[in-house]
N, C-alpha and C positions, 0 to 999 in steps of 0.2 A: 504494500500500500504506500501512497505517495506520503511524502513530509508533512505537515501541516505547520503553519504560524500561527500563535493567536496571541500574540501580547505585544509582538514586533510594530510600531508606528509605521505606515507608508513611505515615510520621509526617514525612519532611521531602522530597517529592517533587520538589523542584526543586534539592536538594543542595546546598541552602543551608547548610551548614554550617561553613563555612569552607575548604573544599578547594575546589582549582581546578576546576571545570568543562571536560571536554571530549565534545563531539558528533562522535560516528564517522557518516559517510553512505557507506553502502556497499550495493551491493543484492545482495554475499554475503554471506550469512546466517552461514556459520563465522568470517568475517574481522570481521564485529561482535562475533559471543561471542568469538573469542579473546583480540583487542585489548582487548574493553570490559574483559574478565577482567584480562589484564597492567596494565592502568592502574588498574584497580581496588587492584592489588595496591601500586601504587606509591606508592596514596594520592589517588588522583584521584576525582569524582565523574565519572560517564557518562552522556550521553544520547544514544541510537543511532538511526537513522532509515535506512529499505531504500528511500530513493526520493527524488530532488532534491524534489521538490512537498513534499510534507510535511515533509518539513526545513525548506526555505525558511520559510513561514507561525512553524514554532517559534524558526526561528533569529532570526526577527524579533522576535516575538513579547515570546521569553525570551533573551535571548543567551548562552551560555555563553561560557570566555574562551578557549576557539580552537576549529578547526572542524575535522576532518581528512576530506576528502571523494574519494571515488572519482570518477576521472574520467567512466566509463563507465557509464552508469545507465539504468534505463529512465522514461520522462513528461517527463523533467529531467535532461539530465547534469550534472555539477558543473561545468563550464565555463560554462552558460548559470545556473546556480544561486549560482555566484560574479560574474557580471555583473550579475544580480539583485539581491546584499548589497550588493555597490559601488556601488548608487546611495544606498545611505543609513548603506554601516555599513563600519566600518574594521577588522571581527573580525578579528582572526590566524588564518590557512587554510594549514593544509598540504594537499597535492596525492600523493595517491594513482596512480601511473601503469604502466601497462605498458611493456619494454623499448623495443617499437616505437612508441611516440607521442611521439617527439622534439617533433613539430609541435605537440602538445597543450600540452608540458610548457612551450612559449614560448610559448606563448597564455596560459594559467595566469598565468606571471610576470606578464606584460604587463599583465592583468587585473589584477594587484595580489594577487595568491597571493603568501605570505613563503615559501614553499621546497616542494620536492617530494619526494617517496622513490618508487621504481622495484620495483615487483612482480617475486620475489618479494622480501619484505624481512624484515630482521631487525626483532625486535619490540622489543629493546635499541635496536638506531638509531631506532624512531619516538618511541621512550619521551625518548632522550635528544636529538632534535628538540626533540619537544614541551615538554621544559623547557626547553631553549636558546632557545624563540620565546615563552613565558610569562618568562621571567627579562628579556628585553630587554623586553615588554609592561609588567614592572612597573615594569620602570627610566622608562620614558617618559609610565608612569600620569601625569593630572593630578592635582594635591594638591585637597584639599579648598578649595573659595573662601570664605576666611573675608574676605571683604570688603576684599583686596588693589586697588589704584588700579588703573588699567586701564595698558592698556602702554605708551602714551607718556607717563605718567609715572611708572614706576619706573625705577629707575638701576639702570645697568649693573650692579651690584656685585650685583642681585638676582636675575643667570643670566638675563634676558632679551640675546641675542645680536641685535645690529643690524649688519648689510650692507647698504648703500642701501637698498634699496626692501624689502629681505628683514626678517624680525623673528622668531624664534624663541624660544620660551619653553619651555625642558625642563619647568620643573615640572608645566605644562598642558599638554604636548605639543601646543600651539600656532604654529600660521604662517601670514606675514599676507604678502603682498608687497602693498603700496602701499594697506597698511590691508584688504587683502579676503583672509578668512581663505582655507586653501591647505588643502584636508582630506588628510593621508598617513598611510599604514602604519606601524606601530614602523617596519620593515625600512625604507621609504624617510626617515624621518625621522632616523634614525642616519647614512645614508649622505649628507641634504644637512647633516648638523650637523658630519661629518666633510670633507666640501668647505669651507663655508662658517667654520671655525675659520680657517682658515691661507686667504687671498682670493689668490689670484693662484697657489699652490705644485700643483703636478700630484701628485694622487692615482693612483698606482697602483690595478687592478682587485683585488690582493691586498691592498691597504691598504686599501680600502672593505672588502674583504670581512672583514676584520679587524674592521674599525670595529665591520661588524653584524653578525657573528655570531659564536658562541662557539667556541670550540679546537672541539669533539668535531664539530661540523656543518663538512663537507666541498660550498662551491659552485663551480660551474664559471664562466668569465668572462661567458656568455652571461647567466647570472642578475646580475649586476651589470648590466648594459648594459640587459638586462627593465626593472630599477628604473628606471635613469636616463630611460629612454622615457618610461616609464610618469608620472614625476614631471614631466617635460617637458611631457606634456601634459596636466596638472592644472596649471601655471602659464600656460600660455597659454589654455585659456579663462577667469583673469583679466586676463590681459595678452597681447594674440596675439602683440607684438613679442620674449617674454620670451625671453631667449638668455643668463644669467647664467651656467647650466651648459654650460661647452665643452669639448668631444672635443680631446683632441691624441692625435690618432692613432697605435697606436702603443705609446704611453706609457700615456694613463689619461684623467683627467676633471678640471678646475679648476672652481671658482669663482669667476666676474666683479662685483667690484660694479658694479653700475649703478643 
């Protein structure tokens, strides 16, 4: 099915106007106009799309600054549509889900979805998601490169954070382990900046969950553990040995330098 607009002005169709961007993908036709309408209301631009396929090509295309995608679709579900972005793009994606697709909703994470909401849902919870996954998006935005040295040589004092082999850089939402950049999500990059602060100290799954996300968004331990996978292994295919982040079971998740 074709693209649809419906928040886009004539005169500024891509909603360029300084409001946030978000793309509803859903192939119920009510739950696009309801949603587009409430975020509309909230202040947001919209771009809606009834079919993974056509999404995808835009999402790529144009990126808006998060995605909120039905699991269940026809040509494309958003599981195989969100495996499709993850080879080249780090958009913030909430997950649209039915009661019964426990199975989906940890596929999702794993894939690198930043959180899910379970049908039917309140329009207030997706609203106040959605700002809670844009507000940590801006916090981790990278600055503009006004021709700063590169990262082994600035100093510490300039928020570039070094662990052994590890290097992260907030203001560019930047990380490198052993110099080879490490591509993550706000949501995973919050939770290895909250490992890696404190090297050796056990994070509890409520104290990661703390780290990344805001008061009003409620996740359960299995989406902490999603990340940590998921992060896991985006470090090993640059390093197959990498094992910095360790499980104490139990407890929670540390930080090793190595």
């Amino acid at each position: 099915m074709e693209t649809e607009t419906a928040s886009d002005t004539p005169d500024n169709p891509d909603g360029d106007d300084g409001r946030k961007v978000i793309a509803l993908v859903d192939d119920d036709r009510n739950i696009l106009t309801s949603v587009s309408i409430a975020l509309q209301s909230e202040g947001f631009a919209t771009r809606v799309y009834s079919d993974g396929a056509s999404a995808l090509k835009a999402l790529r295309s144009n990126p808006p600054d998060l995605a909120i995608l039905d699991i269940k679709m026809p040509q494309m579900d958003g599981l195989e549509l969100l495996r499709e972005l993850r080879k080249s793009s780090d958009l913030p994606v909430i997950f649209l889900t039915s009661k019964d697709e426990e199975s989906d909703e940890a596929l999702g994470l794993s894939l690198g979805a930043d959180d899910y909401i379970a049908k039917p849902f309140s329009q207030r919870l997706l609203i106040a998601r959605a700002r809670a996954i844009l507000r940590r998006a801006d916090f981790a935005a990278p600055a503009p490169d006004m021709g700063q040295p590169e990262e082994h040589d600035r100093p510490e004092q300039d928020g570039v954070m070094r662990r052994g082999r590890l290097c992260m850089d907030p203001d560019r939402h930047r990380v490198t382990w052993d110099g080879e950049p490490v591509s993550l999500t706000v949501t995973e990059f919050l939770i290895l900046e909250a490992l890696a602060t404190r090297p050796g100290l056990i994070k509890t799954r409520n104290q990661l969950m703390d780290a990344a996300y805001s008061d009003d968004v409620f996740v359960d331990d299995r989406t902490i553990d999603s990340h940590i996978k998921r992060m896991r292994r985006k470090f090993r295919k640059v390093d197959g040995e990498f094992g910095a982040i360790e499980t104490l079971y139990g407890a929670g998740y540390s930080f090793g330098e190595a």
